[in-house]
C-alpha positions as CSV (number, residue, x, y, z in Angstrom):
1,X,-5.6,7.1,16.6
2,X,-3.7,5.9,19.8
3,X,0.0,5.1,19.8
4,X,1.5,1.8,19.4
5,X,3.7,0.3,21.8
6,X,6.7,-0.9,20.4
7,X,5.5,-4.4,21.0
8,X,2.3,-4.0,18.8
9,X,3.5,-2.0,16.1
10,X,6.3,-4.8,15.7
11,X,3.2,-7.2,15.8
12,X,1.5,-5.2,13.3
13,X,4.8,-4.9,10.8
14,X,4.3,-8.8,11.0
15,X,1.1,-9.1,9.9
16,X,1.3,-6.7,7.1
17,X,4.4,-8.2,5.6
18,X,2.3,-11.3,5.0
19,X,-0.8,-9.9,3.9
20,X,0.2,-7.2,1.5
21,X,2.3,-9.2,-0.4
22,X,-1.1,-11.5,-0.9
23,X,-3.2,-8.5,-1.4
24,X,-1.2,-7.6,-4.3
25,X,-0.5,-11.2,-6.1
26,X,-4.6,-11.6,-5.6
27,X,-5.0,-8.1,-7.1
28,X,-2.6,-9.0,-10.5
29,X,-5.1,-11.0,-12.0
30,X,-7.9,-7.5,-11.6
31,X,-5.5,-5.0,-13.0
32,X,-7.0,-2.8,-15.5
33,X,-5.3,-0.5,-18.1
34,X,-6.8,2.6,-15.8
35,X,-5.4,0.9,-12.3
36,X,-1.8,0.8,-13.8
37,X,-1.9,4.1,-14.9
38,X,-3.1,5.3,-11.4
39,X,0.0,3.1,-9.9
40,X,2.1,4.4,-12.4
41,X,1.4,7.5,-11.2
42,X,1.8,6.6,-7.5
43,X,5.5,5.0,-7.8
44,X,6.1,8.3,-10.1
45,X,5.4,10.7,-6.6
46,X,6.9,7.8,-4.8
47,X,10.7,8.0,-6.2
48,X,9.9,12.5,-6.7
49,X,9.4,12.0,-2.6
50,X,12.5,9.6,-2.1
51,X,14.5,12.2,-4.1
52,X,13.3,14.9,-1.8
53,X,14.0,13.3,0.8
54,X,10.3,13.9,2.1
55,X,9.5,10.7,4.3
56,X,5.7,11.9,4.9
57,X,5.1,11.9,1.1
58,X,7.4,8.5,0.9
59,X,4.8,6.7,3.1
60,X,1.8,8.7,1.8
61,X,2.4,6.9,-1.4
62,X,3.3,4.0,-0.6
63,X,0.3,3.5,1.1
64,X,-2.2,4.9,-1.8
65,X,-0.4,2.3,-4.3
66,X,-1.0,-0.3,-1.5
67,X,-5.1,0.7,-1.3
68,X,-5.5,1.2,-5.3
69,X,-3.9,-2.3,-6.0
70,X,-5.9,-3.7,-3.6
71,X,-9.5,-2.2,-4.5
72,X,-9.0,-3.4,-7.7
73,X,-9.1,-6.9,-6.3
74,X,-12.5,-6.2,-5.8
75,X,-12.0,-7.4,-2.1
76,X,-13.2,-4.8,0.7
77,X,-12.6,-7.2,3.5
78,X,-8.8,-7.5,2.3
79,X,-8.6,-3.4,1.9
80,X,-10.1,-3.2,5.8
81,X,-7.4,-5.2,7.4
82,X,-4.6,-3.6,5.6
């Protein structure tokens, strides 16, 4: 993957603030009893990594509760841009 410029990853921070935040309120509505438990699970190793201090595994999870709220929105052109 190439780098950013400072520019376009600013550009790109932009964009995902407004589409993840409408990924997930779309995604509500699709939640099933075996989604939360595999977010549960994600926020779990979340705060473990923030207590660590372990910013790799901070943003690892983030960004796997990010993609399993949003496949369960059933929405694979959502899930591509973020």
């Amino acid at each position: 993957m190439p780098r950013l410029t400072r520019s376009a990853f600013a550009d790109l921070g932009a964009i995902r603030a407004e589409l993840e935040p409408l990924a997930l309120r779309v995604a509500v509505s699709y939640l099933t009893g075996q989604t939360l438990d595999a977010l549960d699970i994600q926020l779990d190793q979340h705060i473990q990594a923030r207590g660590r201090s372990d910013p790799e595994a901070v943003l690892r999870t983030d960004c796997q509760f990010l993609f399993i709220a949003c496949q369960a929105s059933g929405s694979p052109m959502r899930l591509q841009f973020i």
